[in-house]
C-alpha positions, 0 to 999 in steps of 0.5 A: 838823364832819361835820355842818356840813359835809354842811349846807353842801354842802346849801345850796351844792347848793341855790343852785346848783340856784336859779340853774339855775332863774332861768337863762333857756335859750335853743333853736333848734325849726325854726329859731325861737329859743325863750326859755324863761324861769324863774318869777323874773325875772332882776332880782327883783320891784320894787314900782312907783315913780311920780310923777304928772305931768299930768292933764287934765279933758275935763269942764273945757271946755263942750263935751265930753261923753264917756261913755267915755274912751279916748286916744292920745299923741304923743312930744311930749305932745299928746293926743286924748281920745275916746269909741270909740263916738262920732264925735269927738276932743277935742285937748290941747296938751302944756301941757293947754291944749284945742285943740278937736275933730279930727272932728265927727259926719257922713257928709262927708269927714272926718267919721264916723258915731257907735256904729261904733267910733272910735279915732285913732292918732299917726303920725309928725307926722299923726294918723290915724283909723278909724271903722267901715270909713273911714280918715282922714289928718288933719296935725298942726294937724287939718287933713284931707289925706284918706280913704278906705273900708276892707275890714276893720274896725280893731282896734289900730294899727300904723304909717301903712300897717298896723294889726290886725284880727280877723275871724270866721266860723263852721263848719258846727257852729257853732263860730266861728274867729276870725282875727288878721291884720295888713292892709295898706292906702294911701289910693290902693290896697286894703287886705289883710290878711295872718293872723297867728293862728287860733283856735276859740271864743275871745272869749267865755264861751258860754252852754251853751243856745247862746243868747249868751255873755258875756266878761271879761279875766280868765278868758274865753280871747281873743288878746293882741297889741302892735306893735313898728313900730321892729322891723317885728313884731307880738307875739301869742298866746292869753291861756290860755297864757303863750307870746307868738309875735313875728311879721314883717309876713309872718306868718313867727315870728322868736321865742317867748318862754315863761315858766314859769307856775302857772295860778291857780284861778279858785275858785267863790267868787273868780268870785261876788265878782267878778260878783255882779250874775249871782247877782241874777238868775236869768237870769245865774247860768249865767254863774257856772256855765259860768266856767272853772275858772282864770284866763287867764295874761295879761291884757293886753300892751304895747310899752315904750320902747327894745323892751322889752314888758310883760305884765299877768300875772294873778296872782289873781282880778281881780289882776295883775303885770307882766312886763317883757322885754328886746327879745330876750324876756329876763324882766327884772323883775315889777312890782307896781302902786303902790297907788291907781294902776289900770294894767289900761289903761296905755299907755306912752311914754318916761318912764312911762304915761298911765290913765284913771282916777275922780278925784271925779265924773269920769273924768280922763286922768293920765300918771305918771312911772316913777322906779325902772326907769332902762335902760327909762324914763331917770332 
């Protein structure tokens, strides 16, 4: 009986010493409120439950030809497929049905110059796009309203007035600093940015003869960054630390969340399985050689619906999960991807996502439905 009963104290003791350590602590550091999430997320890990509900097939019509594909997507279901180092956008209605191009190659007002970075943004019923250091506001039939030029190359949008950027300079030994900054700009006035995070050497794995570098998401240390223009912030950080600084448009930080994370040992074996190319060539098996000796903790992070957010943990060599966190930066859920669906570049809307991904000869655009997680997408 003395026995059972020192055994069930033990297993109490434990459980309760479980929960402490599921529990997420929340503490106020020089004013700023500190999320300190536990390994587990509060509600488990749920395998991701998906129904695919639309594809469509740029190569379908005559006059595409993209050999890359990015996208963005409004609330409604249009979609504009372009190539990010071409010069134009490709318009779908949200029934697929093609709606021709939104820009053209040229130096004219509207148009832009192909391999200078291209990308086009949704914002309220106008479609915006940025092409080297050019603005243009189209409406919402792709009818021009205006353009301008730019002082700072774009990055990532934000809203109709702001999107982010990332400028680089270089010390007096060589080391370059780079600078995340949210710029401010209107199609009358200047555009401004204003620094949210800095830091050295980032962006690239260097070669140790200092003769160039090389880069991957997995490993090489580079800034992670999302913005939440409902909340007025922008949520950041370096990808070697699992720590995400949720700042204002001033660059002041309104919260921190953290999340108790085992670095995974980036084994020499794992780096040549993923880069084999490097071990072909004599030239390149530096690159094995001078890769770090672990993985970054975040691969990649997103704005869900309702302010929520996601984070692309990396859980393993060329393998991730993902985090989801309350808008007040609560762990809720770690997903883990369906099988045959590649999420690395999942964007999300209400109901689910949209990816790029192979569909026999091409490469399609495909939104998926999210079934099981109701108080983030709807049921």
């Amino acid at each position: 009986m003395k026995r059972f009963f020192g055994l069930a104290c033990l297993l109490a003791a434990g459980l309760l010493l479980q929960a402490a350590q599921d529990k997420v602590e929340i503490k106020t550091i020089d004013g700023v409120t500190h999320v300190l999430n536990a390994a587990r997320p509060l509600k488990g890990t749920v395998k991701l439950e998906v129904e695919r509900t639309r594809t469509i097939n740029p190569y379908d019509q005559p006059d595409v030809a993209m050999r890359m594909i990015l996208f963005c997507r409004d609330a409604a279901g249009q979609v504009i497929l372009y190539d990010p180092n071409g010069a134009e956008g490709h318009r779908f209605a949200p029934d697929g049905k093609y709606l021709g191009l939104l820009t053209k190659k040229g130096q004219g007002p509207g148009e832009f110059s192909p391999r200078q970075g291209y990308h086009v943004d949704f914002y309220g019923p106008d479609i915006w796009v940025f092409g080297g250091m050019k603005v243009a506001r189209f409406d919402g039939q792709g009818r021009l309203v205006k353009d301008k030029v730019l002082r700072h190359h774009y990055y990532e949008g934000v809203d109709a007035g702001r999107f982010l950027t990332i400028d680089s300079t270089w010390t007096e030994k060589k080391d370059q600093i780079q600078t995340l900054k949210l710029v401010e700009f209107s199609m009358d006035g200047e555009d401004k940015g204003i620094d949210l995070l800095q830091a050295e050497n980032i962006g690239m794995i260097r070669n140790p003869n200092g003769q160039g570098g090389f880069g991957d998401e997995w490993g090489t240390p580079n800034f992670f960054y999302a913005a939440d223009p409902e909340r007025k912030r922008v949520l950041c950080g370096l990808t070697t630390e699992y720590k995400i600084l949720v700042k204002d448009y001033s660059g002041k930080i309104t919260l921190v969340v953290e999340k108790a994370y085992e670095p995974i040992k980036a084994r020499r074996a794992d780096v040549e399985k993923m880069m084999p190319w490097a071990l072909k060539d004599e030239r390149m098996k530096w690159v094995i050689a001078a890769y770090p000796d672990r993985f970054v903790a975040i691969a990649n992070i997103r704005l869900l619906p309702q302010g929520h957010f996601a984070v692309f943990r990396v859980s393993g060599p060329e393998m991730f999960e993902i985090d989801i966190f309350s808008p007040e930066g609560e762990c809720l859920y770690a997903l883990i991807p369906p099988d045959g669906v590649k999420m690395n570049d999942a964007v999300f809307f209400s109901t689910g996502f949209a990816v790029i991904e192979p569909d026999g000869d091409y490469n399609v655009y495909r939104e998926y439905r999210i079934k099981n997680l109701p108080e983030v997408f709807g049921r």
